[in-house]
Structure formats: C-alpha cells, structure tokens
C-alpha positions as CSV (number, residue, x, y, z in Angstrom):
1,X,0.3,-6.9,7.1
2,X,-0.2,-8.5,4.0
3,X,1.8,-7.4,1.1
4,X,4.7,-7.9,-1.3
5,X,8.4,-7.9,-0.1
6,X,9.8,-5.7,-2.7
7,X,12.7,-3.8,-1.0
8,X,14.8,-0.4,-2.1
9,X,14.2,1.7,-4.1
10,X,14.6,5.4,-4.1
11,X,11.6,7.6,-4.4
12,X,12.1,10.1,-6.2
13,X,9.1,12.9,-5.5
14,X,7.5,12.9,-8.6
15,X,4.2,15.3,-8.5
16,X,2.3,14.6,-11.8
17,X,-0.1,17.2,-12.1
18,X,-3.6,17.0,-12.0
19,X,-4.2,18.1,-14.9
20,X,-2.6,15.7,-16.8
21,X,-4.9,13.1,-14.6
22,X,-8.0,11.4,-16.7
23,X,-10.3,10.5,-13.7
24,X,-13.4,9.8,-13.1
25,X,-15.4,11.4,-10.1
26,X,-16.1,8.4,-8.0
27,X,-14.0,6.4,-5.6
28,X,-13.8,3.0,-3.5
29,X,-15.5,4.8,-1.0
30,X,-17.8,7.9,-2.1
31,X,-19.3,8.3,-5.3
32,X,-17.6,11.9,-5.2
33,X,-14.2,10.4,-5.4
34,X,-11.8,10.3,-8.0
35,X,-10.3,7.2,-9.7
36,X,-7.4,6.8,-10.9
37,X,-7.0,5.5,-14.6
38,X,-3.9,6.8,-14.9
39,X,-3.5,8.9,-18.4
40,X,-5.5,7.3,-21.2
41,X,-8.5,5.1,-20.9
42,X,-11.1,4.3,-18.4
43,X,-9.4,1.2,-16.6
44,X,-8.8,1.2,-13.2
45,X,-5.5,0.9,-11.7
46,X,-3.9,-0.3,-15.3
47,X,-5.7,-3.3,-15.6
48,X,-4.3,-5.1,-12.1
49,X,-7.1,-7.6,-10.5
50,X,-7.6,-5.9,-6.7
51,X,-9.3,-8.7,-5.4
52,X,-5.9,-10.8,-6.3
53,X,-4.6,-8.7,-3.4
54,X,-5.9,-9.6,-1.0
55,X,-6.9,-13.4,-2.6
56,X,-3.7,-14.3,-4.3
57,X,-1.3,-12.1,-2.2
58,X,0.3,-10.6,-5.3
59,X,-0.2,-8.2,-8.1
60,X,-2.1,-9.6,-11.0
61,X,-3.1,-7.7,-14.3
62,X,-6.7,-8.6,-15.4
63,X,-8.2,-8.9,-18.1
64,X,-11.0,-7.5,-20.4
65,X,-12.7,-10.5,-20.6
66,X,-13.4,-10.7,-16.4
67,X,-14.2,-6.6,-15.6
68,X,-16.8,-4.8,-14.6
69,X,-17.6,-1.0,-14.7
70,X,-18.0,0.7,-11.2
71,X,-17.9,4.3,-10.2
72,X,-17.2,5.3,-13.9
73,X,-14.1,3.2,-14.5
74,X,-13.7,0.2,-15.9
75,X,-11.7,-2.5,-13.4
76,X,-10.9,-6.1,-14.4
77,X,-10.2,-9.3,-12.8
78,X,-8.3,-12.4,-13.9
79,X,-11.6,-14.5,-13.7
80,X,-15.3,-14.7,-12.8
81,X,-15.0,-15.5,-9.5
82,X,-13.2,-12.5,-8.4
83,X,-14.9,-10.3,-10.7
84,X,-18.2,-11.7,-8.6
85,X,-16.4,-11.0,-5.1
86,X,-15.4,-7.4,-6.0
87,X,-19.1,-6.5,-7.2
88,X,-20.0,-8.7,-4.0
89,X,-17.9,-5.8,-2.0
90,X,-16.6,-3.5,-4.4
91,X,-14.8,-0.9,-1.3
92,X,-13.4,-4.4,0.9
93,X,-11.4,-4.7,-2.3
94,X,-10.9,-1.3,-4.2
95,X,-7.8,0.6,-3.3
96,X,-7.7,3.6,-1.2
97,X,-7.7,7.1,-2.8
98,X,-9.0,5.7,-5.6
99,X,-5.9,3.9,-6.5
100,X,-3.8,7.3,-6.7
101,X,-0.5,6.8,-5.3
102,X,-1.3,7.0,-1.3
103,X,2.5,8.0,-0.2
104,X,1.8,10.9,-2.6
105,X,-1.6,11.5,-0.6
106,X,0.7,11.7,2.6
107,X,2.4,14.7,1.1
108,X,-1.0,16.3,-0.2
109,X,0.1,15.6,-4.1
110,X,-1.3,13.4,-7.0
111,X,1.1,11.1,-8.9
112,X,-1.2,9.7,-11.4
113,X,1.9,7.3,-12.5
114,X,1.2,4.3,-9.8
115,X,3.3,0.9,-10.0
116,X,0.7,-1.8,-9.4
117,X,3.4,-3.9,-8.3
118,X,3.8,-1.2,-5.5
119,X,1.4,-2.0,-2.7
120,X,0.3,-2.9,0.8
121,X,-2.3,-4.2,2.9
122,X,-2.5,-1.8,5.9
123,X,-5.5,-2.8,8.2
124,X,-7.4,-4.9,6.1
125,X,-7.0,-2.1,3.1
126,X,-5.2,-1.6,-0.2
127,X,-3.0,1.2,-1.0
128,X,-1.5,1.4,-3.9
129,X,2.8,3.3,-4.6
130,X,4.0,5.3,-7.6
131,X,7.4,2.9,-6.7
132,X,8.4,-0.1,-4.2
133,X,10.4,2.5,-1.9
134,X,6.9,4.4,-1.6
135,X,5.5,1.2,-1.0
136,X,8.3,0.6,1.7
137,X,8.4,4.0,3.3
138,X,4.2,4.4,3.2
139,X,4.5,0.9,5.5
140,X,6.8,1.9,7.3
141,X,6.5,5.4,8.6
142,X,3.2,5.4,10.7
143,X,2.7,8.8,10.4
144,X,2.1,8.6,6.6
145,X,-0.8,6.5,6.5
146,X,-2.9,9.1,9.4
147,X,-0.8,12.2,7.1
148,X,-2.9,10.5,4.0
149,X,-6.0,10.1,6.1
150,X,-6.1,13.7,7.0
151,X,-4.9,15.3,3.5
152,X,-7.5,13.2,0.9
153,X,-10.4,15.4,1.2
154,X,-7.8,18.4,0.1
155,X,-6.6,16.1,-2.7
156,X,-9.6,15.0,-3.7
157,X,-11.2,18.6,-4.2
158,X,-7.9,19.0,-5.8
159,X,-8.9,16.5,-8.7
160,X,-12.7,17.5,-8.6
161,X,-11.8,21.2,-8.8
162,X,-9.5,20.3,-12.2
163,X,-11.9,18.0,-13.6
164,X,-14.4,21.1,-13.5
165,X,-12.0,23.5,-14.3
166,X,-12.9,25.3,-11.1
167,X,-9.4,27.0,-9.0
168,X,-9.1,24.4,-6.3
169,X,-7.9,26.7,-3.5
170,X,-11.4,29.4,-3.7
171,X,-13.4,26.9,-2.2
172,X,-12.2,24.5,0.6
173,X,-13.6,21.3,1.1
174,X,-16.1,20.9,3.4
C-alpha cells in the first residue's frame, strides 16, 4: 500500500446529494462514467495532480498551466512530464469512481465534497475520501473496497439518471 499516513478523524456520514453534483458523464474507466468536479467548474478532483500519487507519494494541487481535458473534465498536473504520463495512461493514474468519494461508494452514496489530501493506493489504484478517517477506515476494512466494487454501477446510474433528469430507481442498471 502506498499512501499518506494521516490518522483520526471521525467521519461523519455526510451524503451530498446528487443533485447538487456538477459531473461530467465519463470516468477513469468508461466513457459512461461520472467525474467528479465537485460543485462548480470542470476540474477534476479540485485541481490535485493524480499522477503525483502514485509519482511523488503525496497530494499535489496542479496547475492550469500543466492540464489536459479528458472525459469532459478538465485535470491538471504540476508539470509537463506528468501531464504527458497521465495522457500516456490516463485510467493507471485517474482515481476510481471518478474521483467521488469511494468510502461513500461502499455505502452506495455520493459525497461530492472529497478531501484530496484523503487518499490511498489500494492494488495499484487510487481512491480518493471525503476525510482522512474515510481514508483510514476505506484501507482498513476489506470489505469496503469489494462493498464499493459491487455498489458503483448503482451509483453511477445514480449520477447519470440525475444528470438526465431521469428517476434513477425506474430503470436498473444493466
């Protein structure tokens, strides 16, 4: 596991509503995903570098002058070079769930409100935390990260369904 060491913490469950979301529909992984750019704007998780994850081993805001626009969002870097590795391999270095906070994923919510300073390297991914206890308690309870696995595709027709206005429980996901 790579990641930061931030410790306590407690998480409050706060479930930010969809609908207050600002997404675009594409994702790390499927162009039918949702990212997160929190509540104003088009950048991608807040401005924070995600190749400085995995490169630097800590949470780095980008910046304007180093981004590139992928999936609909706009994500930025804090130089060239990683700018050209994530366009290299855009989903080694995006974050899971489009960057929406994953412990929230494990409970089948959105919190839109993520802490980039919240994260963790599970298994060669990044998932980002609305807080350091998510952060703590998504890395350490196993079960969270298969929870999350399984409850995305109900989360993400969650967000698609709001983005189109459509009632999200008529139609299940596929």
């Amino acid at each position: 596991m790579i990641g930061n060491k931030h410790k306590g913490g407690v998480w409050a469950t706060v479930i930010l509503g969809a609908a207050c979301a600002l997404v675009s529909l594409s994702s790390a992984v499927d162009a039918d995903e949702p990212i997160n750019t929190g509540y104003f704007g088009d950048v991608a998780i807040k401005g924070y570098d995600p190749v400085a994850y995995f490169t630097q081993n800590k949470a780095m805001q980008g910046t304007p002058e180093y981004s590139y626009r992928w999936l609909g969002a706009n994500w930025q870097f804090t130089s060239a070079e990683n700018r050209d590795l994530f366009i290299a391999e855009p989903t080694k270095y995006a974050p899971q769930y489009g960057g929406y906070c994953a412990d929230g994923v494990s409970f089948g919510t959105v919190t839109t409100n993520i802490d980039p300073k919240a994260w963790r390297i599970i298994e060669g991914k990044l998932y980002l935390s609305y807080d350091p206890g998510a952060a703590d308690g998504f890395e350490k309870v196993p079960t969270k990260l298969v929870d999350s696995k399984k409850r995305w595709s109900e989360v993400e027709h969650m967000l698609a369904s709001e983005k189109t206005g459509k009632n999200w429980r008529e139609a299940p996901p596929n």
